[in-house]
N, C-alpha and C positions, 0 to 999 in steps of 0.2 A: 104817577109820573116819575117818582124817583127811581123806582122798581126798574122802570124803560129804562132809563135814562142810564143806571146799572148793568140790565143785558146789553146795551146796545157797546157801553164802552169794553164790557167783557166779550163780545162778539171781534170788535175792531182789535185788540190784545192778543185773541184767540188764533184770529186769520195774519197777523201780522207777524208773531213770532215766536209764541206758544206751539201751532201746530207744525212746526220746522224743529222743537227742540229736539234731543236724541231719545231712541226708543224705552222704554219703562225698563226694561233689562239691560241698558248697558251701563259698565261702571265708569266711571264714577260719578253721575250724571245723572242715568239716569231715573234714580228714588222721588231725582227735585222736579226734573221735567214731568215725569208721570203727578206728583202732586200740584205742580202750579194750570197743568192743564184741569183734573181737576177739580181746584178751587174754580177755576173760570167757568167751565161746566156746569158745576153746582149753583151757578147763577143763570146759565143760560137757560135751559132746560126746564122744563116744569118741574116735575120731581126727578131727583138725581139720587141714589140709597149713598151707603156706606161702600170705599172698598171699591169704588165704580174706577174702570182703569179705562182712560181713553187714550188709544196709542198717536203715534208722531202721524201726521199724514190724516189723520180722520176728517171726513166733510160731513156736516150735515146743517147744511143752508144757515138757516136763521135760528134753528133751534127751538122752531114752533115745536109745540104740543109734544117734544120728546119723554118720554118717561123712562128712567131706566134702574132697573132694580138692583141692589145688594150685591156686591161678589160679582159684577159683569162687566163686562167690557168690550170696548168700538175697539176691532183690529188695526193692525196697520194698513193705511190709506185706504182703508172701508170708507163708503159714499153712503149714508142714510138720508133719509129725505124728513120732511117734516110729519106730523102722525104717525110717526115711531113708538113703540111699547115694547120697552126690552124687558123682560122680567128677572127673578136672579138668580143669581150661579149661572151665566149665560155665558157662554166661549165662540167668541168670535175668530177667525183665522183674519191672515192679509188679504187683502184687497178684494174685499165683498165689497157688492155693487147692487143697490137698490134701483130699479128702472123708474122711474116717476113721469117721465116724459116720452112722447112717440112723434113722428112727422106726421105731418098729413100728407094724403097719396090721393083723396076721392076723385081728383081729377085726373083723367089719362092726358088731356093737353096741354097742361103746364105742369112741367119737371117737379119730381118731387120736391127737391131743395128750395123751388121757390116758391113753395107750400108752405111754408113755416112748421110749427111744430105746438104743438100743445098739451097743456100737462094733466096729465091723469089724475083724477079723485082716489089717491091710494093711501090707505091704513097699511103698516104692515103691524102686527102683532107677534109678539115671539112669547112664551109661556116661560115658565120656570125650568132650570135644567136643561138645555139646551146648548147643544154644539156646533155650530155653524161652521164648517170648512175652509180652508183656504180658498178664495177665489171664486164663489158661490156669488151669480146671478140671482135676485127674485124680481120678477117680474109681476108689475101690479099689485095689487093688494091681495096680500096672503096671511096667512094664521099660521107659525110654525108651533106646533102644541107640544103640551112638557115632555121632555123626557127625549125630545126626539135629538137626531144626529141627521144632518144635511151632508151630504160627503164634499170633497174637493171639488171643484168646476160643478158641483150640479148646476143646472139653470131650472129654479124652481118654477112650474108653471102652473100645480096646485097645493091645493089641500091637502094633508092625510093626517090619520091619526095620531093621538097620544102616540107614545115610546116607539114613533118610527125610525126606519135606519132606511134614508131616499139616495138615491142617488144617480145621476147619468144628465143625459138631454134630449130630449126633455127628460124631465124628472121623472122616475118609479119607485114603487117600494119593493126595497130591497128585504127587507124583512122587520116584524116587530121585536121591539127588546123584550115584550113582556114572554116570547117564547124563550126561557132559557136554554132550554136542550141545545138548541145549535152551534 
């Protein structure tokens, strides 16, 4: 009960004037903003490693079932959603957008809009090593595995291997890291 009672006031802390402070990089400012976010972090989240930088502008709901490993970091105004798994040494760009939710449309005679909308059973997983791009959509529950490189605006819309380099929209493999030659 205490434990709640701690995420929840670190939650309220968080959305209130924590995630407005100024970005990890600027001076003079901010070394303390990137560290008071966080300590709040480190409470929200299941497990949180060492060294985790969550930048100004980051969402991610309540903080369910987040994990986020060593040396990584939520970009600026990055949107994660709950069953997140960041692994570490993980580079995040600004404003990645996790998708969690859809409308509904099943009906052709009442307007989409007044369909409401319903949220997806989505895991995203991120592996170790990983560089996630400026402005990078995923869509649904996806596995971005080690090593890989997501490019700028991709909109991820699967899977691909270890030490991928994806990138476009939809998503393609642009090529693996493990061929050095190129």
């Amino acid at each position: 009960m205490k434990k709640r009672i701690i995420k929840t006031f670190c939650l309220i802390l968080y959305y209130s004037f924590a995630r407005y402070l100024p970005v990890s990089f600027s001076r003079p400012f901010g070394i303390i903003s990137r560290r008071i976010r966080y300590e709040l972090c480190s409470r929200i989240f299941e497990e949180c490693g060492k060294n985790v930088n969550i930048e100004k502008g980051a969402w991610f709901g309540k903080g369910l079932n987040i994990k986020i490993g060593d040396n990584s970091g939520i970009g600026i105004n990055c949107r994660i959603h709950n069953n997140t798994i960041i692994g570490k040494n993980v580079m995040m760009g600004p404003n990645c957008f996790m998708q969690a939710n859809t409308h509904r449309f099943e009906s052709i005679d009442i307007p989409m809009w007044q369909q409401g909308d319903y949220e997806l059973k989505t895991q995203v997983i991120i592996g170790d090593d990983v560089w996630i791009g400026r402005e990078v959509m995923i869509i649904g529950s996806k596995e971005i595995k080690q090593g890989s490189i997501i490019g700028a605006r991709c909109v991820l819309v699967k899977n691909f291997p270890e030490y991928s380099i994806v990138g476009g929209n939809p998503s393609k493999l642009i090529r693996s890291r493990l061929n050095s030659n190129d």
